[in-house]
C-alpha positions in Angstrom: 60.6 151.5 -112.8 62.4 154.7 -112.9 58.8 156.7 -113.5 57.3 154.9 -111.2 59.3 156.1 -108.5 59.7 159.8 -109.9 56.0 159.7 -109.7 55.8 158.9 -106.4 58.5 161.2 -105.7 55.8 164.0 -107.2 53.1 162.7 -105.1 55.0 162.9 -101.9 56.4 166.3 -102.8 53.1 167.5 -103.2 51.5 166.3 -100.2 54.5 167.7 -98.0 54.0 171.4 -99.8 50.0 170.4 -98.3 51.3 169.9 -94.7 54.0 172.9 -95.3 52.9 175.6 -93.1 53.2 178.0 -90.3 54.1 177.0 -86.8 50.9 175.8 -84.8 49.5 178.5 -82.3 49.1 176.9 -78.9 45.8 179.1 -78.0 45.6 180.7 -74.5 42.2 178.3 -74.6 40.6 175.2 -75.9 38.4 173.1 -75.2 38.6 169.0 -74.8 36.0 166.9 -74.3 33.3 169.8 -72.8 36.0 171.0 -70.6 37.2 174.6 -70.9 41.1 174.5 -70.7 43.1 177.8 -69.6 46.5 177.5 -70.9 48.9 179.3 -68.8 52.3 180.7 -70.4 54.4 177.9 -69.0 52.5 175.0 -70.1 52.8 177.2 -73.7 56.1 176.5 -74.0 56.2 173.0 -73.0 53.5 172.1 -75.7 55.1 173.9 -77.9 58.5 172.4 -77.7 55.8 168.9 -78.5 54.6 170.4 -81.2 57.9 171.7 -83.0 59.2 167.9 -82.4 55.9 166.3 -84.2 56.1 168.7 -87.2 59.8 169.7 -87.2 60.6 167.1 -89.9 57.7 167.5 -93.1 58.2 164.0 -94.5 57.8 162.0 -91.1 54.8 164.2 -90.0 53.5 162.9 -93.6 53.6 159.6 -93.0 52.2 159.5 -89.8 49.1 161.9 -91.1 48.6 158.9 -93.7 48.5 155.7 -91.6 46.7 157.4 -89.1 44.4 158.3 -91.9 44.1 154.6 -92.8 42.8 153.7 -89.2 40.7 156.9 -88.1 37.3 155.8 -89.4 37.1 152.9 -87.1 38.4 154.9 -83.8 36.0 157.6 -84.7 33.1 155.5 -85.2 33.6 153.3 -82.0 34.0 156.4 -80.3 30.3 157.5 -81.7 28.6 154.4 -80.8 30.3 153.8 -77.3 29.9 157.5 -76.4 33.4 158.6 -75.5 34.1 162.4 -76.9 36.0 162.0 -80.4 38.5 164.1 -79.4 40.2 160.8 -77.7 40.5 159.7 -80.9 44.3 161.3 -81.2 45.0 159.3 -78.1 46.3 156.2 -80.1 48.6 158.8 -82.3 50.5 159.7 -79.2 50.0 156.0 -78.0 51.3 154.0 -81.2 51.4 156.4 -83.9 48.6 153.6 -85.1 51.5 150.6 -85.5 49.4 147.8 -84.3 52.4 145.9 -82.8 54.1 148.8 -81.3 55.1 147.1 -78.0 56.7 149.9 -75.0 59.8 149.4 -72.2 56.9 148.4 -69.9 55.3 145.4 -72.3 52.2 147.0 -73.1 51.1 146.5 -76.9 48.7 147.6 -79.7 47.2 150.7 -80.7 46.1 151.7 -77.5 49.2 150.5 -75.1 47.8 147.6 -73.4 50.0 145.0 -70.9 48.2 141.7 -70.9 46.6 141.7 -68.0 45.0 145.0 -68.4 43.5 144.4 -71.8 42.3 141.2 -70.4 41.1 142.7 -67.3 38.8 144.9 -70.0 37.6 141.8 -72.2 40.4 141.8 -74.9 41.4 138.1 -75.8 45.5 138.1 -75.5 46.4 134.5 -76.1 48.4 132.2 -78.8 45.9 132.7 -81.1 44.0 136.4 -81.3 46.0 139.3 -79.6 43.5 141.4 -79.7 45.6 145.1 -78.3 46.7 144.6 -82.3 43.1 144.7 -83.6 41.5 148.5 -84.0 37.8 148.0 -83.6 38.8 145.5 -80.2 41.7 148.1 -78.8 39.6 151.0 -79.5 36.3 149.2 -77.5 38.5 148.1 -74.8 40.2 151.5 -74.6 36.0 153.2 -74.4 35.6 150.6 -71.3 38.5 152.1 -69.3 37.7 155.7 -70.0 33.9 154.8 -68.8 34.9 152.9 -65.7 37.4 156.4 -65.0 34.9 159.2 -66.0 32.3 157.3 -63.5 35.0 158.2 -60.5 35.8 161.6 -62.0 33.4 163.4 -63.9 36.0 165.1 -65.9 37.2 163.2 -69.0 40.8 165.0 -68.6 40.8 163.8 -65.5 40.0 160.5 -67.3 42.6 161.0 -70.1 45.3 161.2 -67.2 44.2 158.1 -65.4 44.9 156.5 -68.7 48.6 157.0 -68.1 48.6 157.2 -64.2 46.1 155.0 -63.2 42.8 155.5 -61.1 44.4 155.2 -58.2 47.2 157.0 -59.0 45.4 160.3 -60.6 43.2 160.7 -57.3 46.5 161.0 -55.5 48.0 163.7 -57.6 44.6 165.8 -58.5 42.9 168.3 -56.5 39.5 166.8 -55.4 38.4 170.4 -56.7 38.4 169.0 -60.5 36.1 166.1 -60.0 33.3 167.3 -62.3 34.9 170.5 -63.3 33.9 172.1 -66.7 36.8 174.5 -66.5 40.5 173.7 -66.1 44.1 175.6 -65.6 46.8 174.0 -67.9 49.9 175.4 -66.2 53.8 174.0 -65.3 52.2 172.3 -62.6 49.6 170.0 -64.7 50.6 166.5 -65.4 53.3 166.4 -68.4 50.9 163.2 -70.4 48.0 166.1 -70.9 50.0 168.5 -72.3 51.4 166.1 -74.5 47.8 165.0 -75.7 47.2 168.4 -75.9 50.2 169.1 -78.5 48.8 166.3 -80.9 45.5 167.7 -80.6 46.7 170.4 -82.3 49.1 168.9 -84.3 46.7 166.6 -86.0 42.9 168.3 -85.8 43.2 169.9 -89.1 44.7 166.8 -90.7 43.0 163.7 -89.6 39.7 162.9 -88.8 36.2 164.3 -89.7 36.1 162.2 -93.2 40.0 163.8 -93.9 40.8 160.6 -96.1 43.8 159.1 -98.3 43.3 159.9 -101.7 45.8 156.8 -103.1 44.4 153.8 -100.5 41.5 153.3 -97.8 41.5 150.2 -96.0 38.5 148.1 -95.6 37.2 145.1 -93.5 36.0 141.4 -94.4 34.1 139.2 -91.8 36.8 136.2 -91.6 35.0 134.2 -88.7 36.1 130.9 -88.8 38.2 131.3 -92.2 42.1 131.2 -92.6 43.5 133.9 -93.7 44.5 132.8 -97.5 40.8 131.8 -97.5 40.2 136.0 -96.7 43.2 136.7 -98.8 41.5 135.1 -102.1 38.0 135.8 -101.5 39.9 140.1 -101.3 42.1 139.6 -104.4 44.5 140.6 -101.9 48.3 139.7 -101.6 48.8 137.3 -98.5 51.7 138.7 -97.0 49.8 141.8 -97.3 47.3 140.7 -95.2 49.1 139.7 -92.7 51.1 142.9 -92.1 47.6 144.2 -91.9 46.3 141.7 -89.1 48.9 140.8 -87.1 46.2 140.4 -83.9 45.9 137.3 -85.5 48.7 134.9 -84.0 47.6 131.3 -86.0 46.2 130.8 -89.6 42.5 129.8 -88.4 40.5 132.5 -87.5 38.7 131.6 -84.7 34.5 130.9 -85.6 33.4 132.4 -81.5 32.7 135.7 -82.2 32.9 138.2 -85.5 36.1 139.3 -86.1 37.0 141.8 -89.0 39.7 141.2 -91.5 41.4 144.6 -92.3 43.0 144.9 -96.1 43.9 147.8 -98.5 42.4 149.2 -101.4 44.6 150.9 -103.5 41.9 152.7 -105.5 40.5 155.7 -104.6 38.2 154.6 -101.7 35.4 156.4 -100.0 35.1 156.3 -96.2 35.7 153.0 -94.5 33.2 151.8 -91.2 32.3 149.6 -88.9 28.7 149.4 -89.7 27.3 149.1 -93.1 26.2 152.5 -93.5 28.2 155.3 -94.6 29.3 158.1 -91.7 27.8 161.7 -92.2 29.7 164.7 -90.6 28.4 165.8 -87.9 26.1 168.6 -88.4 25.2 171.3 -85.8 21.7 169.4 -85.3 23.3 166.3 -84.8 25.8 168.5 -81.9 22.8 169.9 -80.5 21.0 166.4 -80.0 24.2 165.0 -78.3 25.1 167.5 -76.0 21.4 167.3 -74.6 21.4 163.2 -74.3 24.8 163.7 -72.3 23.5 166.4 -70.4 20.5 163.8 -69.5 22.9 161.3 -68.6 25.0 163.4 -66.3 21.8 164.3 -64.8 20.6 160.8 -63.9 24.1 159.5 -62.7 25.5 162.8 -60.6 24.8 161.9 -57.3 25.3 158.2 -57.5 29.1 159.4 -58.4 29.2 162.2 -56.1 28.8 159.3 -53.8 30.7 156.7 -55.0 34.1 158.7 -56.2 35.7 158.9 -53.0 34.6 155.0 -51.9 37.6 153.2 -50.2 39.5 150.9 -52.1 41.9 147.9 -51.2 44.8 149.1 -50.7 46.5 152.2 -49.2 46.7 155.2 -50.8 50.3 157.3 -50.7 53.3 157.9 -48.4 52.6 159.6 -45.3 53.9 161.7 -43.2 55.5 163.8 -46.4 58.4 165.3 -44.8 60.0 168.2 -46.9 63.0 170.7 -46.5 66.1 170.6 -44.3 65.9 166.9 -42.6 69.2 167.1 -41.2 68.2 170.4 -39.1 64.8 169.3 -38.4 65.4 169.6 -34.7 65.2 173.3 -35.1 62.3 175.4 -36.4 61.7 176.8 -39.6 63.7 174.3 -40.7 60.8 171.3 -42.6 57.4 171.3 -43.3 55.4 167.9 -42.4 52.4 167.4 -44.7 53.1 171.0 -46.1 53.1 172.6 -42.9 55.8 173.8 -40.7 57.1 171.7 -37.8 59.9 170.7 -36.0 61.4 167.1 -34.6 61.6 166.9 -30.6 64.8 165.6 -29.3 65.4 163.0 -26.5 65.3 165.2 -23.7 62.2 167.5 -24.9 59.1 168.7 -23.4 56.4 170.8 -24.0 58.4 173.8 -22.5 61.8 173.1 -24.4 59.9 172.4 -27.5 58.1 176.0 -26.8 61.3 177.6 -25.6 62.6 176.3 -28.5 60.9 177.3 -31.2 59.2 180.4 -30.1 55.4 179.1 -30.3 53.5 179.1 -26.6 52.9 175.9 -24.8 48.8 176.1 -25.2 48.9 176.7 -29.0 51.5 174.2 -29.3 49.2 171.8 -27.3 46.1 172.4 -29.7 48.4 172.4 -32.7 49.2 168.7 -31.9 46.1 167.3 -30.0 48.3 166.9 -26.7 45.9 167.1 -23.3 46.9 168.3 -20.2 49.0 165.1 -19.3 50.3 164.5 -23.1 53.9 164.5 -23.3 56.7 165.1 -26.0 57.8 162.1 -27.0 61.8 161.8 -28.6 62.0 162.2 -32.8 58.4 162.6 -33.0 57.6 165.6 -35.4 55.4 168.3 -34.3 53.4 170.7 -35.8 54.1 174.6 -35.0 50.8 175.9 -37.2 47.3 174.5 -37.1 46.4 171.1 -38.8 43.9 170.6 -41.6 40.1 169.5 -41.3 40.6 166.6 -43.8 43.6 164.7 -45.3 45.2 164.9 -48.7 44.1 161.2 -49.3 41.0 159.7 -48.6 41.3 156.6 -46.6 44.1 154.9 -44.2 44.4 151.4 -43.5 45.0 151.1 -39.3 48.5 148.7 -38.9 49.6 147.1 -35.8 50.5 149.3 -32.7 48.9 152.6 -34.6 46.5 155.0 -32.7 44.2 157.8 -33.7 46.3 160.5 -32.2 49.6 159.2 -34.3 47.6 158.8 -37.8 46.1 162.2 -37.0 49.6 163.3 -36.8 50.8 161.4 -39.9 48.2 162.8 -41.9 48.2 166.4 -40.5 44.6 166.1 -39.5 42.9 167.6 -36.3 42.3 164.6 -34.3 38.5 165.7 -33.7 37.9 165.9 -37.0 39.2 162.3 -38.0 36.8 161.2 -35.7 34.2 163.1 -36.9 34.5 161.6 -40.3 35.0 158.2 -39.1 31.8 158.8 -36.5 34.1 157.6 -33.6 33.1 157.9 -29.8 36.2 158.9 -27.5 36.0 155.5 -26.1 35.8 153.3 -28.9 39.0 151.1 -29.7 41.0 151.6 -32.4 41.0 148.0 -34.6 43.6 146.8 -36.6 42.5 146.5 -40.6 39.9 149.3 -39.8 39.7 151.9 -43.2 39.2 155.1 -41.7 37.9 158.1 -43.7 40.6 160.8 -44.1 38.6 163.6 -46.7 34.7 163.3 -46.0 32.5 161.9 -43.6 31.6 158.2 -43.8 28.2 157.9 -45.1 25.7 156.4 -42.5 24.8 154.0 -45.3 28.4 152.8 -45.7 29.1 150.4 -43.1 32.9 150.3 -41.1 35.0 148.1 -43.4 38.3 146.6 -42.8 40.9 145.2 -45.2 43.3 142.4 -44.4 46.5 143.4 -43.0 49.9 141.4 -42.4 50.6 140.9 -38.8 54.9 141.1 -38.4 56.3 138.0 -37.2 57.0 137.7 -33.1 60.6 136.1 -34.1 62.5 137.3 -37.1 63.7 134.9 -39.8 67.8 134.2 -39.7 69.0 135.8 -42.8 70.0 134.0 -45.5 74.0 132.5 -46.1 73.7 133.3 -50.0 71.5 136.2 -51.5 67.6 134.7 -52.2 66.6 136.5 -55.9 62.9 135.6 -56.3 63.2 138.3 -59.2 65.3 135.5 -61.2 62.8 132.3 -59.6 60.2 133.7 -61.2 61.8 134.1 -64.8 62.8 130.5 -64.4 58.5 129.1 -64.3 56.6 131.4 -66.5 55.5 130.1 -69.7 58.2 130.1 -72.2 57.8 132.7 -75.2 56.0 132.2 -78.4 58.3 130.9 -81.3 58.2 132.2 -84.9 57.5 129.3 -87.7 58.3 128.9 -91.2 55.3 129.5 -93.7 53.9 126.7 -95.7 51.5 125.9 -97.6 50.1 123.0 -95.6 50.8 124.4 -92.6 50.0 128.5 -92.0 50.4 128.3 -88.2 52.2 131.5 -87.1 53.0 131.4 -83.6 54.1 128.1 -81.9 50.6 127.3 -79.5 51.7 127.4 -75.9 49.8 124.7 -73.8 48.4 125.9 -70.5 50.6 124.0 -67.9 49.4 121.4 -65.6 47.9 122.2 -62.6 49.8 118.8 -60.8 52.7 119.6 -58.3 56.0 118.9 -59.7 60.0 119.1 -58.2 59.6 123.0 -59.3 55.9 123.9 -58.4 53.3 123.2 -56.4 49.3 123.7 -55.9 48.5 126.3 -53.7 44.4 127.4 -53.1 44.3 131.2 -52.8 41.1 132.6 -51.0 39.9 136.2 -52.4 39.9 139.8 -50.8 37.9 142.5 -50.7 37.9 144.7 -54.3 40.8 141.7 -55.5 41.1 141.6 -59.6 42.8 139.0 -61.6 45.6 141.4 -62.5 46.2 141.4 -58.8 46.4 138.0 -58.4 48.2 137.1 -61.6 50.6 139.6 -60.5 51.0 138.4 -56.6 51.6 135.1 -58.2 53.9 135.4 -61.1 51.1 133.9 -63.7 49.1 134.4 -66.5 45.5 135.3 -66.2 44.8 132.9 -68.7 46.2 130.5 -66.5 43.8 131.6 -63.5 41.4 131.3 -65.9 42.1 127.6 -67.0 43.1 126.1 -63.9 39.6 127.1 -62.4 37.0 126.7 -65.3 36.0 130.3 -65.2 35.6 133.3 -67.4 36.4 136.9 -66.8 32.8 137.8 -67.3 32.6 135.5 -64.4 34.0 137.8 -62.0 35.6 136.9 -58.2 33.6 136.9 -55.5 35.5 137.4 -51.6 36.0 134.2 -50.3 36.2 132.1 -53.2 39.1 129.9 -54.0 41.2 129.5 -56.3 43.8 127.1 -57.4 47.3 128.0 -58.8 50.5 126.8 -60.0 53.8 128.4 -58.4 57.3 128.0 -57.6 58.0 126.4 -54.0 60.7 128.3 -53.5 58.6 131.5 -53.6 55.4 130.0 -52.1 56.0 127.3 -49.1 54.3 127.3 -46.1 56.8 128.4 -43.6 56.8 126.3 -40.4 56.3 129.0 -37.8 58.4 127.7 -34.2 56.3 128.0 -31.0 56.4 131.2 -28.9 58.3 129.3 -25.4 56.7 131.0 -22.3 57.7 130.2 -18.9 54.5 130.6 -16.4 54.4 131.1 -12.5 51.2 129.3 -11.3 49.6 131.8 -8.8 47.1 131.1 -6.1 43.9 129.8 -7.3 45.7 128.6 -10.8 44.6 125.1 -12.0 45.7 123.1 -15.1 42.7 123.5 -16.8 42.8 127.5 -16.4 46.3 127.5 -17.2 45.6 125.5 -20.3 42.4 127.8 -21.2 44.4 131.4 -20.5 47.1 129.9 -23.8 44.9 128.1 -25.4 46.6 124.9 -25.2 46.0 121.4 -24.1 46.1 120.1 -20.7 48.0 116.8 -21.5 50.3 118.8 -23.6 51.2 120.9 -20.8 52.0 117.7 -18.5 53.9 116.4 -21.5 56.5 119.6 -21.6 56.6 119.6 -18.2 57.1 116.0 -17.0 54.1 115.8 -15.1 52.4 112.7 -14.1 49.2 114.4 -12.9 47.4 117.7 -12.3 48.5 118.6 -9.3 49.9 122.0 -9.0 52.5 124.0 -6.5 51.9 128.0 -5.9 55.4 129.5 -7.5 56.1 126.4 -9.6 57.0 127.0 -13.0 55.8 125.6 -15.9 57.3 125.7 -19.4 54.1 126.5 -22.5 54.9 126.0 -26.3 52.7 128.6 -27.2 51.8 128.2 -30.9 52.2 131.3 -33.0 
């Protein structure tokens, strides 16, 4: 036992004095993915305090090199056949450090950081039986699909790589429309914090795993297990069953399910070649093989450009950021130089302000002040408004606004900083034309002609307010109380191998707790979104309504679900009570038409026996809301 473990000892000692080396350079430029990166001096330092924490300590570095030796093959061989650049292929290192159960503070899981819904959202099974975030060849597909759907929008797989973090929506709020399709990039102090991290185990790694960089004491191999268990796999492999299982733990039961191929992973503790997906062998890439790949993606960009030049800056539901962005001195906003309002200086008018005090005031000339602002000749200051004192942009810092109730051209123009002219210019808006609430106007570029006006549904506010509640209401704790319960760990037997407890899909019957409510679908809606308006699983959506993701949603269609009451009853809305003067030529059936109620209901509030009608009388209408 004792020279067993001095020579491991050895073994380890040797491959650390392998790793031992100089601190990593961070050059002044790299490139990523076909994109030229400039690394300014700032960002240098910041990567390099990554770097100095990956490789700081010679024996953990080691032990992350080998397991993400172990898994490698797979990642860079999905890679190759989806067509995502192989320099992703350290993403999962700075994801998981390739532990397939890693799970984060925000629930997402696997190799590649998945929640539920997203992985499901991107064709991933996530259920009592397969989990598939914990397999590599799934995660590593699903992760391709995400980094397609992103590159589509911006043409620029860093751009890409930060979306993975951030989110498509959230990474065209935060980047420069400048870098859609850029082939050249400035890494500075300024660039999001998740690409410089990528970018220190890039380097950290590069030279140690990857490009047929092997273990030389174990490889890990796959066996087809569809519809096996896995002491069936663990036989037919010679290999130990709990050994498996710490292997494949995106399998959740004992039965591997018989739908689709799925790859059992196990170890081989002999010296092993390269380990694949496919059957054959992979070759190194030669400079031939480069040549041929860079002119097929080149032909791909070609035939695809416009249609995403086009496409990228579509609307989508939903509003995009916070605006107006007020920064500086707020509490001395009434005086100038004092905040900026969309990046650009302004002032607040006080109660008793006009166009002359606001002038006098701040030193800029009525007329400019007039222009700056869009006011005409008969505009006046109105109290705690903000104002600009410099010129406003041609186009917003987002690219689309969702018109609520009460707004007007001239007070989004202001909110956004945009000349008002120009708003309508990219919206192609007469001066007449009304102003409709739900309406997506364009805020960056001009709405194609081919693109039709579109509106998204808005929430209209409620013409009574709802009497507080006595006790506090916390929906937060409603919701914990009617998900599904959690899975529950089994002993092992023989007779039995099930891991995980099933979970049945509940009922979709009303009960004291829930109830059956029929959603209808929006425009650009995803199951995530509904799954998460709702507080259920996708699985459930699924289930309760006989479809499949592949399926899709279509607007308009309905759904049923299962949720609390508490959270989910119809509230009974009281009627709006108007008091009406009839006027001279008023009859009951006008009266009745102008609130669109019934005739006999009006007699009914009012005591009436008949029609008949006095000018000045006053009648009493239950308006319904």
């Amino acid at each position: 036992m004792r020279k067993t473990f001095t020579a491991l000892l050895i073994l380890l000692l040797a491959s650390l004095r392998s790793l031992a080396q100089a601190p990593i350079t961070v050059p002044n430029e790299m490139e990523f993915a076909g994109v030229r990166l400039k690394i300014q001096s700032d960002a240098k330092k910041e990567i390099e305090q990554t770097l100095d924490l990956l490789t700081r300590s010679q024996y953990h570095f080691q032990r992350l090199v080998d397991r993400s030796r172990l898994y490698m093959p797979y990642v860079e061989e999905v890679l190759r056949q989806e067509g995502i650049p192989e320099d992703f292929k350290y993403l999962p290192i700075q994801e998981s450090q390739f532990v397939s159960d890693t799970v984060s503070s925000s629930n997402a899981v696997g190799f590649w950081q998945f929640k539920k819904a997203s992985a499901q959202e991107l064709g991933l099974r996530v259920d009592n039986v397969v989990d598939e975030r914990k397999h590599i060849v799934a995660a590593t597909v699903g992760a391709t699909k995400y980094f397609k759907r992103s590159n589509f929008v911006f043409d620029n797989w860093v751009l890409s790589l930060q979306s993975y973090l951030q989110g498509l929506t959230g990474t065209q709020r935060s980047v420069d429309d400048k870098l859609y399709g850029a082939k050249s990039m400035v890494i500075d102090g300024k660039t999001h914090w998740y690409i410089k991290k990528f970018i220190a185990h890039y380097l950290a790694f590069k030279d140690y795993v990857g490009n047929g960089k092997y273990r030389s004491d174990m490889s890990l191999h796959s066996y087809e297990g569809r519809g096996k268990t896995l002491r069936q796999v663990s036989q037919a492999t010679g290999t130990d069953f709990n050994e498996l299982r710490a292997y494949n733990k995106w399998l959740n039961q004992s039965q591997i399910p018989d739908d689709k191929s799925y790859l059992v992973f196990y170890p081989d503790a002999k010296k092993g070649g390269p380990v694949v997906v496919r059957r054959d062998e992979p070759q190194k890439t030669n400079e031939a093989d480069k040549s041929r790949s860079a002119s097929s993606n080149n032909r791909s960009e070609s035939t695809t450009k416009a249609e995403t030049r086009r496409m990228r800056f579509r609307p989508i539901a939903g509003n995009v950021g916070a605006f107006p962005q007020i920064t500086g001195n707020t509490a001395k906003a009434y005086e100038p130089g004092n905040i900026e309002l969309n990046g650009i200086p302004a002032v607040r008018a006080k109660s008793n302000d006009n166009l002359q005090s606001l002038s006098a005031r701040t030193g800029v000339k009525t007329e400019r002040l007039m222009k700056f602002n869009d006011i005409g000749e008969r505009g006046n200051v109105r109290a705690d408004r903000y104002y600009y004192l410099k010129k406003k942009r041609n186009k917003g810092k987002v690219h689309y606004h969702i018109v609520q109730p009460g707004e007007t051209l001239w007070g989004i123009s202001q909110d956004y900083g945009i000349k008002l002219k120009k708003l309508m210019q990219k919206n192609r808006m007469k001066e007449a034309e009304q102003l409709k609430v739900g309406r997506v106007l364009w805020l960056r570029f001009i709405r194609p002609k081919d693109i039709p006006v579109e509106y998204s549904r808005v929430s209209l506010p409620e013409s009574t307010p709802e009497p507080e509640p006595e006790k506090p209401v916390q929906p937060e704790r409603t919701i914990q109380e009617n998900v599904r319960p959690k899975t529950v760990e089994l002993p092992l037997r023989d007779d039995n191998e099930v891991f995980i407890e099933p979970t049945p899909i509940r009922p979709l019957t009303n009960t004291a707790r829930d109830t059956v409510v029929v959603h209808r679908v929006r425009y650009q809606e995803t199951f995530f979104a509904i799954a998460k308006e709702y507080a259920v699983e996708i699985d459930e959506i699924l289930e309760w309504n006989n479809l499949k993701l592949s399926d899709g949603l279509q607007i308009g269609q309905e759904l049923k679900l299962l949720v609390p009451r508490e959270r989910h009853a119809p509230k009974v809305k009281e009627p709006q009570i108007i008091t009406h003067q009839v006027a001279k030529g008023e009859t009951m059936w006008s009266i009745s038409k102008k609130y669109e109620v019934e005739i006999e209901d009006i007699k009914r509030w009012n005591n009436k026996a008949d029609h008949t009608l006095s000018l000045g009388e006053k009648l009493i209408i239950r308006k319904p809301n």
